[in-house]
Backbone atoms as SQL, in Angstrom:
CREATE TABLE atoms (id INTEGER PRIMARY KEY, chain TEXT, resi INTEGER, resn TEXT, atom TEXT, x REAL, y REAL, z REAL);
INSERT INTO atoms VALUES
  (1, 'A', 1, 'UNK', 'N', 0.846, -1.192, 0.000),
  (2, 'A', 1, 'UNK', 'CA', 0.000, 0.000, 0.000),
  (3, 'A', 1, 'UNK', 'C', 0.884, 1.246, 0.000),
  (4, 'A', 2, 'UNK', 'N', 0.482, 2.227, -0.181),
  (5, 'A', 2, 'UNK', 'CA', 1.200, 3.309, -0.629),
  (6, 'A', 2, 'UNK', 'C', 1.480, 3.795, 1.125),
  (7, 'A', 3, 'UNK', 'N', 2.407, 5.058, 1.180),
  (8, 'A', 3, 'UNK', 'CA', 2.064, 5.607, 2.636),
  (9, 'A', 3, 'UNK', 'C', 0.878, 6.312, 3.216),
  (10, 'A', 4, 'UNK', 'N', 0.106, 6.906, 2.416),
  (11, 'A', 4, 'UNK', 'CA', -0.716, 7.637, 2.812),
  (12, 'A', 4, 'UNK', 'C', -2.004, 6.366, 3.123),
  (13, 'A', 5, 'UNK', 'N', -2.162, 5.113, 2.110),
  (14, 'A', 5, 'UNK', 'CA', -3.217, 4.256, 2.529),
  (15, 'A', 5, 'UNK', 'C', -2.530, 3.648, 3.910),
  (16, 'A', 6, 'UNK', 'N', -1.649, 3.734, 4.076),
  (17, 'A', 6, 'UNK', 'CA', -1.048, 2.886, 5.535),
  (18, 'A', 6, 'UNK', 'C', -1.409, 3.888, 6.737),
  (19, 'A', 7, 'UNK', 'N', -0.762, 5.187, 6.491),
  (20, 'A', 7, 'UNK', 'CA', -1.575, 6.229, 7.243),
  (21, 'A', 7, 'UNK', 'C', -3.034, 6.358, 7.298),
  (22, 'A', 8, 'UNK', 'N', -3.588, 6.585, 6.932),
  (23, 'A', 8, 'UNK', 'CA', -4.958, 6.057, 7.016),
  (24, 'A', 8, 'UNK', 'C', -5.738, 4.726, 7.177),
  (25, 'A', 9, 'UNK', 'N', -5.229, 4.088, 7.139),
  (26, 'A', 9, 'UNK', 'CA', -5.645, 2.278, 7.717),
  (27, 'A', 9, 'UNK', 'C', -5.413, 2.530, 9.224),
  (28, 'A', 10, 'UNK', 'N', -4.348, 3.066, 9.647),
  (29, 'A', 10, 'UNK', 'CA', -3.422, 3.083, 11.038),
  (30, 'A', 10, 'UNK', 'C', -4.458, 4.379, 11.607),
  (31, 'A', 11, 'UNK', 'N', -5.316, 5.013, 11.178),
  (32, 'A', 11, 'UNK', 'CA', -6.245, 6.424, 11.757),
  (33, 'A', 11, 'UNK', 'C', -7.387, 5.478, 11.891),
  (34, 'A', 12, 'UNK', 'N', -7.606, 4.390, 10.880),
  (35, 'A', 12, 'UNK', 'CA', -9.083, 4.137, 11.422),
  (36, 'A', 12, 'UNK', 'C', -8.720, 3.042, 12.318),
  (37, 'A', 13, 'UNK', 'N', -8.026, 2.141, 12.532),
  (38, 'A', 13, 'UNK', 'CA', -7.940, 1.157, 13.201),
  (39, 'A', 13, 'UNK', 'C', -7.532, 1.810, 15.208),
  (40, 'A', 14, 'UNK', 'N', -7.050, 3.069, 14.626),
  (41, 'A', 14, 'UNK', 'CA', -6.890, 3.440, 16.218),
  (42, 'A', 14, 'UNK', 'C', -8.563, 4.303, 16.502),
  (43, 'A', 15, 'UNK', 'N', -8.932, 4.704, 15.506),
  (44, 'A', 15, 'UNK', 'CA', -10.326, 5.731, 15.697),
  (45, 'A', 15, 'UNK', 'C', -11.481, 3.756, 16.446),
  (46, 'A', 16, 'UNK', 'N', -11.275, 2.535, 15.548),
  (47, 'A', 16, 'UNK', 'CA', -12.632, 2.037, 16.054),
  (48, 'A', 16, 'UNK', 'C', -11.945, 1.278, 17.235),
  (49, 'A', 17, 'UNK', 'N', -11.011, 1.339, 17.745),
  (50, 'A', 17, 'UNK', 'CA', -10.139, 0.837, 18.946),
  (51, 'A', 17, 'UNK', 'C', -10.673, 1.839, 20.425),
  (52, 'A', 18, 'UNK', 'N', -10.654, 2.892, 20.349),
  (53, 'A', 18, 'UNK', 'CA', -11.257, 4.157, 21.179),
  (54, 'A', 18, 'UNK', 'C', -12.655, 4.038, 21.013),
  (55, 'A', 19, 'UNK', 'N', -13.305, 3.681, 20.103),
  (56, 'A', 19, 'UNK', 'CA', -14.741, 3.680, 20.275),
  (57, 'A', 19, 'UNK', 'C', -15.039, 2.020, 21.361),
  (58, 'A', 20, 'UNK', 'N', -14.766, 1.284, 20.466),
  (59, 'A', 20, 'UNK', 'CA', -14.507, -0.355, 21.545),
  (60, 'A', 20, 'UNK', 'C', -14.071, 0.264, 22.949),
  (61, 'A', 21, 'UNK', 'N', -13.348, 0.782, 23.262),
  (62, 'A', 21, 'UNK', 'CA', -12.726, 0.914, 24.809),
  (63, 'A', 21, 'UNK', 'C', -14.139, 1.886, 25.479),
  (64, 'A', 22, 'UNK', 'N', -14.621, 2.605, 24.751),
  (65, 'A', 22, 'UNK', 'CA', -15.312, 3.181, 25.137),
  (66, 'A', 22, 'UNK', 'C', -17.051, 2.419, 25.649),
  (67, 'A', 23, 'UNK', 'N', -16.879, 2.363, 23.951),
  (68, 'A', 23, 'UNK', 'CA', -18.772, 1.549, 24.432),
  (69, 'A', 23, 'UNK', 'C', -18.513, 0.414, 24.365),
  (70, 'A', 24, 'UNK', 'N', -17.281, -0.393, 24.362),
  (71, 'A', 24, 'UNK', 'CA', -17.376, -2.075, 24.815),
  (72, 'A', 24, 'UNK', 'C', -17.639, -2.240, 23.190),
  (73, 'A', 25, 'UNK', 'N', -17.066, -3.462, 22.631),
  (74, 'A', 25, 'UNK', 'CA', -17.488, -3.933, 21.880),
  (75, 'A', 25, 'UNK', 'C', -18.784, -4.605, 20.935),
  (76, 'A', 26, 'UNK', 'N', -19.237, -4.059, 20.060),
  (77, 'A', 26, 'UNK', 'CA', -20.684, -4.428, 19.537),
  (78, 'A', 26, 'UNK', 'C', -20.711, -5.778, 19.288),
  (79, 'A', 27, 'UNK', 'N', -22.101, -6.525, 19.892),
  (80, 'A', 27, 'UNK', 'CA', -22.219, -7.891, 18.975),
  (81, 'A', 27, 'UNK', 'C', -22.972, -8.082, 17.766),
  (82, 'A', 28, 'UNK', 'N', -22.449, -8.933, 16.715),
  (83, 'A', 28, 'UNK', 'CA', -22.402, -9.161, 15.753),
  (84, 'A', 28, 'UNK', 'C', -23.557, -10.069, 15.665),
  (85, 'A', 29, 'UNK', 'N', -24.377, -9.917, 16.723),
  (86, 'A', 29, 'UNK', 'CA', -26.055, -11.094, 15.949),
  (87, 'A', 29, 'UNK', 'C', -26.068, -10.501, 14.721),
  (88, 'A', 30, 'UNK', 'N', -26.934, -11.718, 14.831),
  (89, 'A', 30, 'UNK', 'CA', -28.361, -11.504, 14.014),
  (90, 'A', 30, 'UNK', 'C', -29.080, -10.270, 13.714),
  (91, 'A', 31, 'UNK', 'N', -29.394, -9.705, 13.005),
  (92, 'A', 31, 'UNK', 'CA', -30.531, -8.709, 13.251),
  (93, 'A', 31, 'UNK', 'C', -31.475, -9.036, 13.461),
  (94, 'A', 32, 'UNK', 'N', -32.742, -8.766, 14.008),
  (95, 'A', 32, 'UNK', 'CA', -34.230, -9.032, 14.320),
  (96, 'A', 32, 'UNK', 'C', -34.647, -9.690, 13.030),
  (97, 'A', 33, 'UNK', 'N', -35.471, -10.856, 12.718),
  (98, 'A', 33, 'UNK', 'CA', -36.139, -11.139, 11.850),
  (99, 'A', 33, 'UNK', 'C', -37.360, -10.363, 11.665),
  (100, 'A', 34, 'UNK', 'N', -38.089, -9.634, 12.523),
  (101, 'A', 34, 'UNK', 'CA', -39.204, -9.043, 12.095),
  (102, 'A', 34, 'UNK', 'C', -39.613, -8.092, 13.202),
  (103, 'A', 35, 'UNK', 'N', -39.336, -6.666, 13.058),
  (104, 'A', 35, 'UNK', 'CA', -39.699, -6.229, 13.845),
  (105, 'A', 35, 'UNK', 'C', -41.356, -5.823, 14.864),
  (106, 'A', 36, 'UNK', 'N', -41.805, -5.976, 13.312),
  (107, 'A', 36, 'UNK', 'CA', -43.573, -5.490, 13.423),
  (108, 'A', 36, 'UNK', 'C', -44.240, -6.411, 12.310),
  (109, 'A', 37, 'UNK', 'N', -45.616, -6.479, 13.340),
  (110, 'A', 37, 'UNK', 'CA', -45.560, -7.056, 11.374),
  (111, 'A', 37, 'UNK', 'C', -46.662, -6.091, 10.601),
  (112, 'A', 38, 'UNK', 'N', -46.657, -6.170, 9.162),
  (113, 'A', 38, 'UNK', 'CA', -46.824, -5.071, 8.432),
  (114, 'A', 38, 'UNK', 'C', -48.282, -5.803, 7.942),
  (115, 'A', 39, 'UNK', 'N', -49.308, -4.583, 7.719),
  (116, 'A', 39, 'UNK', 'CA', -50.349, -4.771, 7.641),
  (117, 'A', 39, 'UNK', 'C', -50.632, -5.364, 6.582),
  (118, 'A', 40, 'UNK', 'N', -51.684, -5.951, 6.211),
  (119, 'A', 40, 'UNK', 'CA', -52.115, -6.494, 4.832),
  (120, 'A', 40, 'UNK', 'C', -53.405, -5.774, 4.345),
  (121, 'A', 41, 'UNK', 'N', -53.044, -5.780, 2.882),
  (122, 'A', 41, 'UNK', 'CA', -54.205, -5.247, 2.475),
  (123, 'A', 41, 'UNK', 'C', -55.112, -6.034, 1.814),
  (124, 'A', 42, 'UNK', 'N', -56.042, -6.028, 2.147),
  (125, 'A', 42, 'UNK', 'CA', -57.247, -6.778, 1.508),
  (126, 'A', 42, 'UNK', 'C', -57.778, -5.967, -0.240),
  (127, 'A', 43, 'UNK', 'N', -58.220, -6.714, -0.896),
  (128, 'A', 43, 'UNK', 'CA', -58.796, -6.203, -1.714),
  (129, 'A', 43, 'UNK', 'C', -60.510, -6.515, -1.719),
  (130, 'A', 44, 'UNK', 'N', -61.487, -5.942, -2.291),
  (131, 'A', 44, 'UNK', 'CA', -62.755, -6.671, -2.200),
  (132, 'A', 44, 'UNK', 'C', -63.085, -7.628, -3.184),
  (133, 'A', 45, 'UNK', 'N', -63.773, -8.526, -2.546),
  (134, 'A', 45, 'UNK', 'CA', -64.419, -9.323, -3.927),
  (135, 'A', 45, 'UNK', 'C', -64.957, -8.752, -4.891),
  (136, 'A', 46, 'UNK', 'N', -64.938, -9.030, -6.311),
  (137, 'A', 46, 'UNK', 'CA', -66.057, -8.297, -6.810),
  (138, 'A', 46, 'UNK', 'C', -67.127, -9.081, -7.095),
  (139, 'A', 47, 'UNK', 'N', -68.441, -8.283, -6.753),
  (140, 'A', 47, 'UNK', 'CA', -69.858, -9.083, -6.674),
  (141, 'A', 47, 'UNK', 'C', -70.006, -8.972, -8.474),
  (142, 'A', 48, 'UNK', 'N', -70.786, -10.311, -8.502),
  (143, 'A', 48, 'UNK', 'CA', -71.650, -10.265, -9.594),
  (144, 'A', 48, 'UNK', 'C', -72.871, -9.299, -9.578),
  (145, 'A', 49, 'UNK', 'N', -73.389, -8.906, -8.844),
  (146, 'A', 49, 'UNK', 'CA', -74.477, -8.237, -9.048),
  (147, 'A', 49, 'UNK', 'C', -74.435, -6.520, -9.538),
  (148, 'A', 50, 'UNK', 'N', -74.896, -6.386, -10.084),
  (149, 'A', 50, 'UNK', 'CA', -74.632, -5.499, -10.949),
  (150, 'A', 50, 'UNK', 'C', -74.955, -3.717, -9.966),
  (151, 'A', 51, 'UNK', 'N', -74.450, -2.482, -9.936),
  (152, 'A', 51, 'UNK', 'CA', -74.684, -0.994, -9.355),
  (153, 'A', 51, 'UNK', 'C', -76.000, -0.859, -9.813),
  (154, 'A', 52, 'UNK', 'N', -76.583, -0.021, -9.059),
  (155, 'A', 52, 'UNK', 'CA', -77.752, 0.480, -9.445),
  (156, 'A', 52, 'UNK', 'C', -77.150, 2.540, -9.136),
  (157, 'A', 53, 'UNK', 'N', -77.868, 3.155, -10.321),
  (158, 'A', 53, 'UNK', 'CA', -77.486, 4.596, -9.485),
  (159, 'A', 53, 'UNK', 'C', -78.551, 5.162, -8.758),
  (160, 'A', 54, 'UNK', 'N', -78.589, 6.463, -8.592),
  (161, 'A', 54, 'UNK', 'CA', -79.181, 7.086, -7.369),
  (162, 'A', 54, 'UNK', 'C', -80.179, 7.358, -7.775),
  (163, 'A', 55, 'UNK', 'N', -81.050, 7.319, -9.146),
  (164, 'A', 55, 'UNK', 'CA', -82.060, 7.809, -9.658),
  (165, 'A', 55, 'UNK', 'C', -83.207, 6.173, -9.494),
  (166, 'A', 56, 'UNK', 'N', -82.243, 5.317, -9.916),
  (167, 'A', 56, 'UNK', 'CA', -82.816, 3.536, -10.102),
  (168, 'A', 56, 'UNK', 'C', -82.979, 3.076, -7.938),
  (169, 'A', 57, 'UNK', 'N', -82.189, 3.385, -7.587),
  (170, 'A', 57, 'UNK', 'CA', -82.439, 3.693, -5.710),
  (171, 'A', 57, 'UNK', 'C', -83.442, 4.288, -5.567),
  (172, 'A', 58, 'UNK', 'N', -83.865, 5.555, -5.706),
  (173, 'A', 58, 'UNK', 'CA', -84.851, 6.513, -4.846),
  (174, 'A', 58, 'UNK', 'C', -86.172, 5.842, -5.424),
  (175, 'A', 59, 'UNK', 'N', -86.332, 5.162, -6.875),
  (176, 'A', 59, 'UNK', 'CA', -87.584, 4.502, -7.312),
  (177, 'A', 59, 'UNK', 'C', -87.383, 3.091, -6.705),
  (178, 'A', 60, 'UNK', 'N', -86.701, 2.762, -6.162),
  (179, 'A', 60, 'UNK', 'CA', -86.951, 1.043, -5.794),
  (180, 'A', 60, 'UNK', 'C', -87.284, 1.337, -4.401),
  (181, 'A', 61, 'UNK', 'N', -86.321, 2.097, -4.029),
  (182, 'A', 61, 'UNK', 'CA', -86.749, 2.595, -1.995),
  (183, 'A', 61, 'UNK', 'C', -87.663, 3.147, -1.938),
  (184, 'A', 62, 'UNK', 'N', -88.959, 3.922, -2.995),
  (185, 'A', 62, 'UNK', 'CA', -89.622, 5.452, -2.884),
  (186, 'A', 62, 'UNK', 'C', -88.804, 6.194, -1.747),
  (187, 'A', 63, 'UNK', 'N', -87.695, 6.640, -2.271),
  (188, 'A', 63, 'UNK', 'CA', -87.267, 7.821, -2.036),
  (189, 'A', 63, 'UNK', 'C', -86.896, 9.068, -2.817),
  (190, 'A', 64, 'UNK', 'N', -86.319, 10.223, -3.062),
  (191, 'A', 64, 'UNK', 'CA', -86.237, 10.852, -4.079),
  (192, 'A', 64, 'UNK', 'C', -84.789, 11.577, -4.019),
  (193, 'A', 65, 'UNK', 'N', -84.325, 11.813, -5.186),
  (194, 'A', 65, 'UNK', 'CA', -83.460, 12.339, -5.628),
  (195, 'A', 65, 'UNK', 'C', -82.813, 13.913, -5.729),
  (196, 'A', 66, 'UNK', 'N', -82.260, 14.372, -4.800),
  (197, 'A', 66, 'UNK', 'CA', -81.905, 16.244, -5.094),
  (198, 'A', 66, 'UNK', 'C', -80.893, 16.187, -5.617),
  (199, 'A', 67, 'UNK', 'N', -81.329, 17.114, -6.817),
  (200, 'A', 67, 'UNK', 'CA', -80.081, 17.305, -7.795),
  (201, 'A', 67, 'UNK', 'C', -79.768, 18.835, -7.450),
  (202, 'A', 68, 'UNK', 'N', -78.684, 19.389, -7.452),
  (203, 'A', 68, 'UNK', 'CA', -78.558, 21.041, -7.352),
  (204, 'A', 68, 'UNK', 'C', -77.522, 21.217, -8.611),
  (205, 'A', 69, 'UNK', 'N', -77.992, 21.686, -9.563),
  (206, 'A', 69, 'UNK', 'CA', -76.874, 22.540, -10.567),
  (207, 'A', 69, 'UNK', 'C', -75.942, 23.363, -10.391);
């Protein structure tokens, strides 16, 4: 390696040496397999039966329809 990559190999190896002395060494598990579990989405069936609109409703319910322009 050149000097400057040796100088710098020799900065980080003393920089994660001071962090270890400090916070103790990290362990190397596993990570969590699953933290949460993630929602699912449903979709709906779709019915065979066919929409009716709001005009074909208010005559099957007798109810009525307000339209405002």
């Amino acid at each position: 390696m050149a000097p400057h990559a040796n100088r710098l190999a020799d900065i980080g190896r003393e920089g994660f040496a001071l962090v270890n002395r400090f916070y103790g060494r990290g362990t190397s598990g596993q990570a969590p397999k699953r933290q949460y579990d993630v929602p699912k989405k449903y979709s709906p069936v779709p019915s065979d039966e066919r929409e009716i609109d709001c005009k074909k409703a208010a005559k099957k319910y007798n109810g009525m329809v307000v339209t405002k322009y």
